[in-house]
N, C-alpha and C positions, 0 to 999 in steps of 0.2 A: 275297877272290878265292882260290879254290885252285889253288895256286901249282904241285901237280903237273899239274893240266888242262890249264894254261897253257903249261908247260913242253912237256907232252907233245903239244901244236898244234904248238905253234913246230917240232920235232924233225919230227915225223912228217906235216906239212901233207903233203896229195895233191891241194890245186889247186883248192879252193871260191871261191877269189878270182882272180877273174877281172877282165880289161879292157877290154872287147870291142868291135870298132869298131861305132860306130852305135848303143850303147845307152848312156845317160845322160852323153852327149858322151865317150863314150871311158872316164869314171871308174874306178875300181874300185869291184866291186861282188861283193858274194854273188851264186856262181856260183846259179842257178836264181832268182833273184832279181832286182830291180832296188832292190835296197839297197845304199846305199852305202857303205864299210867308213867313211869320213870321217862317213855320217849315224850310224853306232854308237858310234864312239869320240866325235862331237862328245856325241852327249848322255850319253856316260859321264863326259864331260870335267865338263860341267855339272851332277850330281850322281844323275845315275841311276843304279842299282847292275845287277848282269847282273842281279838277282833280282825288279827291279822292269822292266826295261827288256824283258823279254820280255813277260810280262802287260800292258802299260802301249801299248807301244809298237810292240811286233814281236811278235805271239803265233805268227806262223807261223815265225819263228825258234827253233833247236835252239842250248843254251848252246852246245855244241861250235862252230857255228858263229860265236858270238860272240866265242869264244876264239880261233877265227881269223882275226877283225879285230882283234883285240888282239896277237895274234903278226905280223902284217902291220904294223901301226903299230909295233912294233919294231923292225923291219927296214925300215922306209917312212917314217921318222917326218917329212924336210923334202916329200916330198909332201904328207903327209898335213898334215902344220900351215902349206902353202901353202892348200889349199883351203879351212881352218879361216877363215884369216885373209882371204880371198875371203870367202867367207861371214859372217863377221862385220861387214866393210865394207858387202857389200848390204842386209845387215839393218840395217846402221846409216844406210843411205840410204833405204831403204824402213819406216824404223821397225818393221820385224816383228822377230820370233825364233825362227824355224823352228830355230834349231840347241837353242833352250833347250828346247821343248816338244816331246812326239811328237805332240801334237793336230794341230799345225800343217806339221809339218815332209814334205817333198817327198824320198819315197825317191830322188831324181834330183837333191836339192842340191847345192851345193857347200859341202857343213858338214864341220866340225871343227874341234876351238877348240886353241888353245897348247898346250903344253907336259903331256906328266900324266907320273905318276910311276907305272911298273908294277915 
């Protein structure tokens, strides 16, 4: 991860993350989008890298704005690993894994997994 990019979101966010009533039950989500900052960081959680998880996953996603789920989950982190741990539970009742895979995963989950290390 480049650690100045990163930095340089956190500092200088101007409000791509957004909450919006009535869109993906309220969540946070990439402003223009209906992706959820919980469905970025969950599959970051899970081993995708920004480098793979845009080509893979999000191709209409701009790093910048990925580094804005990631400065958000800094500053958000017990929401953000509420809806992880939601998300894990229904997966685990429904035996799927939308939080591990992008094939599978619902830009409007409730995904994000424990704990990461930025």
């Amino acid at each position: 991860m480049d650690t100045d990019e990163y930095e340089l979101a956190k500092r200088f966010r101007t409000g791509p993350i957004r909450s919006p009533a009535g869109v993906c039950a309220g969540r946070t989500i990439i402003d223009g989008t209906r992706i959820g900052v919980h469905d970025v960081i969950g599959l970051l959680q899970n081993g995708e890298t920004i480098d793979t998880l845009i080509p893979r996953c999000f191709p209409d996603l701009k790093r910048s704005q990925v580094y804005e789920c990631l400065a958000y989950y800094e500053d958000h982190r017990p929401e953000i690993d509420r809806l992880v741990a939601e998300q894990m539970a229904e997966d685990s009742r429904s035996g799927s894994s939308s939080i591990t895979t992008c094939r599978t995963i619902s830009h409007c989950s409730k995904a994000t997994l424990g704990k990461m290390s930025i």
